[in-house]
C-alpha positions in Angstrom: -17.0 -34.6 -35.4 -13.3 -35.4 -35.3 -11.8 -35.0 -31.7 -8.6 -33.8 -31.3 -6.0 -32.2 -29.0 -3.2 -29.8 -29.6 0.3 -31.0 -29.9 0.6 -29.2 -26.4 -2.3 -30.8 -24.6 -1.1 -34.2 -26.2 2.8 -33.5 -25.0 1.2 -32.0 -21.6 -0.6 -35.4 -21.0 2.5 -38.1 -22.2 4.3 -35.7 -19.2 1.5 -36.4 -16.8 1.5 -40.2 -17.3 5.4 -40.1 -16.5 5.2 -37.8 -13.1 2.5 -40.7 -12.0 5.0 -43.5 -12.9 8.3 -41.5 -11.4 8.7 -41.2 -8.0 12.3 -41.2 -5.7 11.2 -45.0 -5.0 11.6 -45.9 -8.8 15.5 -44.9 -9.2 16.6 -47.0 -6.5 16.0 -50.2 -7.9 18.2 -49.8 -11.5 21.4 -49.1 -9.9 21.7 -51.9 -7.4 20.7 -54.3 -10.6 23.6 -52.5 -13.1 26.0 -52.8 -10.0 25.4 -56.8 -9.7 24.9 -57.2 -13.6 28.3 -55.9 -14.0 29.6 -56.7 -17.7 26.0 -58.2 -18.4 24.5 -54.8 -17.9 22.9 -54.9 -21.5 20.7 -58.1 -20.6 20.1 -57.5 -17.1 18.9 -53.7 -18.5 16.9 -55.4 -21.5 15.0 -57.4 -18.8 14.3 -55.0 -16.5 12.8 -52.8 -18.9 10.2 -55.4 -20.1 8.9 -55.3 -16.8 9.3 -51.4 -15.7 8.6 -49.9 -19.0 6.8 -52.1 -21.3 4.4 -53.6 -19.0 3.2 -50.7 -17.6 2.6 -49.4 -21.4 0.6 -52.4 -22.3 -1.5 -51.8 -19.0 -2.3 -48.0 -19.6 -3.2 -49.3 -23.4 -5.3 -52.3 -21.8 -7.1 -50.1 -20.0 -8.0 -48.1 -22.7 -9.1 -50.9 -25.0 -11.9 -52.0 -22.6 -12.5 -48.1 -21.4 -13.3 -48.7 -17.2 -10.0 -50.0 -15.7 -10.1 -53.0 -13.6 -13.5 -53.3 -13.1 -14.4 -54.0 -17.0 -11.0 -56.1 -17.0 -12.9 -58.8 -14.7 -16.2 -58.6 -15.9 -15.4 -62.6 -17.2 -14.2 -64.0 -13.2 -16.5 -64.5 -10.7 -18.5 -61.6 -8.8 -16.5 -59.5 -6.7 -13.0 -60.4 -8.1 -12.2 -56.7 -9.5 -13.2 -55.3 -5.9 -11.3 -57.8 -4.8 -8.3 -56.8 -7.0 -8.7 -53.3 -6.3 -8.5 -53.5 -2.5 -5.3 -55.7 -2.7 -3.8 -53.5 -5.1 -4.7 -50.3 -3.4 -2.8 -52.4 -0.5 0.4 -53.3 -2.0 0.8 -49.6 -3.1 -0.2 -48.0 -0.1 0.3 -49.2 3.5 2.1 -52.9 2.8 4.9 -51.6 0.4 5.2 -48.5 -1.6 4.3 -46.1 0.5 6.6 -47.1 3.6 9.4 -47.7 1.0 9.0 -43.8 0.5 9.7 -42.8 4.2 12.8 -44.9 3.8 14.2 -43.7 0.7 14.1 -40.8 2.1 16.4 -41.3 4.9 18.3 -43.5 2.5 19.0 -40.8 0.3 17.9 -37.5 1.2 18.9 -37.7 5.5 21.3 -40.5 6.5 24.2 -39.3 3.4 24.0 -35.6 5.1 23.4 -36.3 8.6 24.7 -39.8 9.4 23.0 -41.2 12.5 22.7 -40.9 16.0 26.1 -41.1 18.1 26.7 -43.8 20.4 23.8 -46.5 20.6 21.8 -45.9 17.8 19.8 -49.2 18.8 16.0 -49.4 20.2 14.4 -52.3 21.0 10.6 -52.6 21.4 8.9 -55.9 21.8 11.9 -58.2 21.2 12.4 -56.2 17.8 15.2 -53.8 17.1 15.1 -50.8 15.6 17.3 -48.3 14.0 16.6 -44.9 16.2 17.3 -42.4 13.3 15.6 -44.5 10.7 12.9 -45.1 13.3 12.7 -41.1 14.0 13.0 -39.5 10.4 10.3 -42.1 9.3 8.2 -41.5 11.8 8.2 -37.6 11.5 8.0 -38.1 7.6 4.6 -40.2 7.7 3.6 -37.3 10.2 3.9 -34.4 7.7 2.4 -36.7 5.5 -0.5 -37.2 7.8 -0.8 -33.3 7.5 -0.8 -32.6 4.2 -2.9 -35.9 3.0 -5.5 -34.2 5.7 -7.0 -31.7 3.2 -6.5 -34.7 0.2 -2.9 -33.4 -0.3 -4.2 -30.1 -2.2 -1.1 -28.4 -1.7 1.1 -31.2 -2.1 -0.1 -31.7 -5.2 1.0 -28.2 -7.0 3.9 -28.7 -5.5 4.8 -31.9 -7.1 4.2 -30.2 -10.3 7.4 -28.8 -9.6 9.7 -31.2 -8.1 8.9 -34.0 -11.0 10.5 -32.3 -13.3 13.5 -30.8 -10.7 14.0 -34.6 -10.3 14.0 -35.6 -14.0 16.0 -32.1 -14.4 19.0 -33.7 -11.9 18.9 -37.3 -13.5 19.6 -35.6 -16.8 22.6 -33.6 -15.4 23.2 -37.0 -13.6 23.2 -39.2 -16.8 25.6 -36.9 -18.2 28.3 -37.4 -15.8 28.1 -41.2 -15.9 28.7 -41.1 -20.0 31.4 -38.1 -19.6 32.9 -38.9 -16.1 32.1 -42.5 -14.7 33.1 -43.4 -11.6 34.8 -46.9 -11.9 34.6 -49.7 -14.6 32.2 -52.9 -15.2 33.0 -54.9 -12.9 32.5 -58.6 -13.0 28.5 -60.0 -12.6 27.9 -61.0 -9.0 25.9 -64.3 -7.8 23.0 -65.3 -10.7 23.6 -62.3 -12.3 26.7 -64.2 -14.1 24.1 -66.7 -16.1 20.8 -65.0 -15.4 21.3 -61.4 -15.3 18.0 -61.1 -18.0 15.4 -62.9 -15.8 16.9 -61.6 -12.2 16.4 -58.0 -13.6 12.9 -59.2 -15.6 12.0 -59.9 -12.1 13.6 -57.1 -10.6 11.1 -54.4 -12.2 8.7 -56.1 -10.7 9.5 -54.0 -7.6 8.7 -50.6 -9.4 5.5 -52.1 -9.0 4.2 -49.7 -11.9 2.3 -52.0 -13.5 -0.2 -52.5 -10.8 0.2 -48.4 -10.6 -1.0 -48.4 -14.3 -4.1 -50.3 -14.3 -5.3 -48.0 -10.9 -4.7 -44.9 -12.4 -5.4 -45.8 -15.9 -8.8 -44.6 -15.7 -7.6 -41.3 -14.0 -6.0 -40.6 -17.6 -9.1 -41.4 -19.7 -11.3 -38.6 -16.8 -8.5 -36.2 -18.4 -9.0 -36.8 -21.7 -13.3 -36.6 -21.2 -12.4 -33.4 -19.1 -10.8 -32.0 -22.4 -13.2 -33.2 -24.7 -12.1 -35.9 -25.8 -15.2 -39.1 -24.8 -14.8 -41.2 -28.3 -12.8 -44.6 -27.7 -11.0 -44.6 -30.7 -9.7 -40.7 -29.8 -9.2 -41.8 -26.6 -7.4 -45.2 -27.3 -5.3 -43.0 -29.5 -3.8 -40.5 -27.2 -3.5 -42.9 -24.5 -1.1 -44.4 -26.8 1.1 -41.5 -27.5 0.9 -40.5 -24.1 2.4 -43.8 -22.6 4.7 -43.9 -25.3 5.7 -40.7 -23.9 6.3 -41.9 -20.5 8.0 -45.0 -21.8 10.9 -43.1 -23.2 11.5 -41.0 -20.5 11.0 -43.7 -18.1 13.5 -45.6 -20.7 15.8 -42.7 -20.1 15.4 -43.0 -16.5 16.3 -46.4 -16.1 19.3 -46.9 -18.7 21.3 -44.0 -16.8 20.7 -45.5 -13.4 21.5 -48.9 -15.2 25.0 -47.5 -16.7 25.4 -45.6 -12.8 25.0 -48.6 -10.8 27.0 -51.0 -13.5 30.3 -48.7 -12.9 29.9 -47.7 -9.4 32.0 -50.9 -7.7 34.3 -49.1 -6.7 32.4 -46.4 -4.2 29.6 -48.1 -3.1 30.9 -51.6 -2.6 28.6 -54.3 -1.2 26.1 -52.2 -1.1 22.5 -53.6 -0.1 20.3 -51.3 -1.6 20.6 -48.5 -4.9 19.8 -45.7 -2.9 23.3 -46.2 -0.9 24.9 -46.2 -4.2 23.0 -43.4 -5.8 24.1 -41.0 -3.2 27.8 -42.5 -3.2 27.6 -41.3 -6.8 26.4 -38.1 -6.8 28.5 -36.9 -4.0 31.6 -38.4 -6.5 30.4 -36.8 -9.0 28.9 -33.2 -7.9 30.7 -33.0 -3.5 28.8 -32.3 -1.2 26.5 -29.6 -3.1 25.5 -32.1 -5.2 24.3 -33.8 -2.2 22.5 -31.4 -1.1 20.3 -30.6 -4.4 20.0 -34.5 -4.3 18.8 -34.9 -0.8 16.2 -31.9 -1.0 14.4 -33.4 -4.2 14.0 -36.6 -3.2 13.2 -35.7 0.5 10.0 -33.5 -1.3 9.6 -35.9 -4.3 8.9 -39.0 -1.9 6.9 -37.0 0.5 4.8 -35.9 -2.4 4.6 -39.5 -3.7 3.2 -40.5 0.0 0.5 -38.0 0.0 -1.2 -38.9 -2.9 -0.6 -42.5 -2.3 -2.0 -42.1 1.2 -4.9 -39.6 -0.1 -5.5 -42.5 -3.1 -5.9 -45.4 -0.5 -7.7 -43.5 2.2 -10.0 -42.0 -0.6 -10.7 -45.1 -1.6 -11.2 -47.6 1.4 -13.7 -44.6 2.3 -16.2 -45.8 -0.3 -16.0 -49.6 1.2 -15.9 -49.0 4.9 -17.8 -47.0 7.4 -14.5 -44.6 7.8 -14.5 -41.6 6.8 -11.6 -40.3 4.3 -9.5 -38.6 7.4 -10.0 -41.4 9.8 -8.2 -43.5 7.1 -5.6 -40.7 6.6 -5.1 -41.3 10.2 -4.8 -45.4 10.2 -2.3 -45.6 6.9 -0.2 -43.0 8.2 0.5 -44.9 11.4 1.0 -48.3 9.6 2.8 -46.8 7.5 5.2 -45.3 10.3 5.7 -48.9 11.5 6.3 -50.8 8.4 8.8 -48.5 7.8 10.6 -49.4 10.1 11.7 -52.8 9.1 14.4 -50.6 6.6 14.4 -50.3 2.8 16.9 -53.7 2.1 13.9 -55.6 4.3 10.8 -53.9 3.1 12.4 -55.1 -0.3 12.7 -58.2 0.3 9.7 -58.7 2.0 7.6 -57.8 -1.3 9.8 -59.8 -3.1 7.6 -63.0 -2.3 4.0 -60.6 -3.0 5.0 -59.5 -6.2 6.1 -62.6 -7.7 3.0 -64.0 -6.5 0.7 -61.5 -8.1 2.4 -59.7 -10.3 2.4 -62.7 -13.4 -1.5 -62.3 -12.4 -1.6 -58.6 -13.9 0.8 -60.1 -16.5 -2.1 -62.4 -17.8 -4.9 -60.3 -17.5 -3.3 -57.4 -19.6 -2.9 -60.6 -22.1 -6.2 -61.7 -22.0 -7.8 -57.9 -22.4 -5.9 -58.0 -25.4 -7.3 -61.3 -26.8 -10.4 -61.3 -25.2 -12.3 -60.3 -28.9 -11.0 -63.5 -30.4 -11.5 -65.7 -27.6 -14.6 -68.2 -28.5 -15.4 -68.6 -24.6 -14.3 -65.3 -22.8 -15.9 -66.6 -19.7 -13.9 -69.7 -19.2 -11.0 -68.6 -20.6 -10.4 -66.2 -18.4 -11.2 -68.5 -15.3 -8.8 -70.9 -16.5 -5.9 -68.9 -17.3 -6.1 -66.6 -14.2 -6.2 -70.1 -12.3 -3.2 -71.7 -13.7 -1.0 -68.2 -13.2 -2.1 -68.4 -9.8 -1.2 -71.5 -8.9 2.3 -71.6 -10.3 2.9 -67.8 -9.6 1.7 -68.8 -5.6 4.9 -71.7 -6.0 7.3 -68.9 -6.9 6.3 -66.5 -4.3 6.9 -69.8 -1.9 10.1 -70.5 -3.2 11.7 -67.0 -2.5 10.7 -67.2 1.2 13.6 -68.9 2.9 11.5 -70.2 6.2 9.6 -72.7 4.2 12.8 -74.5 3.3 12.6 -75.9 6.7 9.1 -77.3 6.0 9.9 -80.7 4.8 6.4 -81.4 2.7 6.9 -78.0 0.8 10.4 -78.0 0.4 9.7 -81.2 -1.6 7.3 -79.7 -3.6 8.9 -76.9 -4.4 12.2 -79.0 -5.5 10.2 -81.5 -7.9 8.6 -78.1 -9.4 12.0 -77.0 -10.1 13.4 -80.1 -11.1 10.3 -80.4 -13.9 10.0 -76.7 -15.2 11.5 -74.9 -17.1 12.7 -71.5 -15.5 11.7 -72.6 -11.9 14.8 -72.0 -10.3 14.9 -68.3 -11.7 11.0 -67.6 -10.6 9.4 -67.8 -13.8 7.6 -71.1 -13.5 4.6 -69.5 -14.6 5.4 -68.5 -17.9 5.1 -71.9 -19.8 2.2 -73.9 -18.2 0.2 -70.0 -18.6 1.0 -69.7 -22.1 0.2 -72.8 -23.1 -3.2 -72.5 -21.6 -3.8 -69.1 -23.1 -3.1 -71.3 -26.8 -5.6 -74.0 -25.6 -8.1 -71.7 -25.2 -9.1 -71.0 -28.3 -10.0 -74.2 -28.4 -12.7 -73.8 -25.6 -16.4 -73.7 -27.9 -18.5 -71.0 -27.2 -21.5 -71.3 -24.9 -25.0 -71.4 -26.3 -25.9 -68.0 -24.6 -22.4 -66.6 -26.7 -23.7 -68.1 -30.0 -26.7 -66.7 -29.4 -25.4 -63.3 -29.2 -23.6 -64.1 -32.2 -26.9 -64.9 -34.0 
């Protein structure tokens, strides 16, 4: 029996696949990379959506090729790695980066534009660290109500999120309009690498939607929906994963071409800023005064604390299954690291997961590639091990060569110099790309084990 889905069902689900990909976090990244692309917007934008659209795609469909997410991904590296993966993943996204980075849009966008901060010394320090006492008190009262709602697995949250994904999406639109009928200023000139690199500084720069590491966790979520609607054949289910990240792509696509076209043209209001969120806000209160502020500041404010829940409900759901915590004692824990990693501020929580995702993020690069091979490959086993290996090791060199203490480490400041003396695209983080695709070509040429010819037979 053919299975099918309405044209409604179909539409309903490419809608659900974009609300998991868009979050407030997500729109603050494109208009900090139009403002420095200046009159290169149309590479730096090209690159950037490789990364924060098209990768994420290719996951969801990788995913749905193999049918069981990362797990099935890994059967071919040693025992353990896909846990392995899953913990560090569920990591990056939850406690280490994405969800602090909600707190602090937040108070980015939705508090600091309306309420400013604290009069007089707005300084704390604790421990020989100092702290920002507004940031430090929004954040922690946000990862609080978080706390509270992620208590009962963010039940309620959750139908309210229905609503505010597409309020959000609803202001970009009115948003995207302005920029095309009223911008605010003109392109201004690129700044730094942007003026010969704006393409691979922004390939890189969607790494920090970190959407691609999103997609192969909740891939799998997406395939229980279609089973849940009747749909449990792979080729049915291949197929409407397809049309339903194609969906998200182009909204996504939408998304992130505004912002782009924002942040190219907003020089002259948010000058020197140091993260997009200061320039979203700059822009909207051009655009729309103070009202428009408000809207703004109300969405995001629910939209991020939304996205915490679940991420917070995801990771403590999870690390339940591994540990002998239950689910609420690990509410408890990743809400309160959460609180404090906030706390560093959104321009340092950035560039802290800089060094991480360049690291691991050409890792889920090559393993989407090999899923997609894997049929043709004559020695899945190996190649697998060997690939993985070989992104790891020059994906580890980038990661080093974008922390700015180990250039006072004489030994690895030489070896990270003679790396990007020899390869190619070294100096702009993309030493991995060659030496891993030349591996995945030599391969094929790996024979296939006796116990694979066997199988053959």
């Amino acid at each position: 029996m053919t299975q099918r889905l309405s044209w409604g069902d179909t539409i309903g689900l490419g809608l659900m696949t974009f609300a998991f990909f868009l979050g407030a976090g997500n729109i603050i990244f494109p208009p900090l990379e139009g403002q420095m692309a200046g009159t290169n917007v149309l590479s730096s934008m090209f690159g950037f959506l490789l990364t924060a659209v098209g990768l994420p795609l290719i996951s969801i469909i990788a995913v749905a090729s193999v049918g069981g997410g990362l797990p099935s991904m890994t059967t071919d590296l040693p025992k353990g790695t896909g846990t392995f993966a899953a913990i560090l993943l569920f990591i990056i996204i939850g406690p280490a980066f994405a969800t602090p980075r909600t707190g602090l849009v937040s108070y980015e966008m939705a508090i600091k534009p309306l309420f400013g901060t604290f009069s007089g010394d707005n300084q704390l320090t604790l421990g020989g660290i100092t702290l920002d006492k507004t940031q430090a008190f929004v954040t922690t009262l946000f990862f609080i109500v978080t706390l509270i709602f992620s208590w009962s697995r963010g039940k309620l949250i959750d139908s309210i999120g229905k609503v505010l994904t597409p309020a959000l999406f609803l202001l970009l639109i009115c948003l995207a309009i302005g920029v095309v009928v009223a911008p605010q200023g003109e392109l201004a000139a690129p700044i730094g690498d942007y003026q010969n690199s704006a393409f691979t500084k922004s390939f890189i720069g969607g790494y920090n939607t970190m959407d691609t590491f999103a997609a192969l966790m909740f891939g799998m979520l997406l395939v229980d929906v279609l089973r849940g609607k009747g749909i449990t054949e792979q080729k049915a289910t291949y197929k409407y994963l397809v049309i339903a990240g194609l969906i998200s792509a182009a909204g996504l696509a939408f998304v992130y071409i505004s912002l782009f076209w924002l942040g190219a043209t907003s020089a002259t209001i948010a000058p020197n800023a140091d993260n997009g969120g200061v320039i979203l806000a700059s822009y909207v209160k051009a655009l729309f005064g103070q009202p428009g502020q408000f809207i703004l500041s109300g969405v995001v404010l629910l939209a991020c604390l939304t996205t915490s829940v679940g991420l917070v409900s995801a990771c403590a759901d999870y690390f339940s299954t591994l540990t002998p915590l239950r689910y609420r004692h690990w509410v408890v824990i990743l809400s309160i690291i959460c609180a404090l990693v906030a706390n560093v501020g959104l321009s340092q929580l950035i560039a802290l997961s800089v060094p991480v995702l360049l690291a691991l993020y050409p890792l889920a690069i090559a393993l989407v590639v090999l899923t997609f091979i894997r049929h043709w490959l004559p020695n899945p086993k190996y190649a697998f091990r060997t690939v993985m290996f070989v992104a790891l090791i020059f994906s580890l060199l980038d990661g080093m060569r974008s922390i700015p203490a180990l250039e006072h480490i004489d030994w690895i400041k030489h070896l990270l110099d003679s790396q990007t003396k020899y390869m190619p695209l070294a100096d702009q983080g993309m030493a991995w790309v060659l030496p891993t695709a030349i591996v995945i070509v030599l391969v094929f040429f790996i024979p296939a084990s006796k116990k694979e010819i066997s199988n053959l037979q």
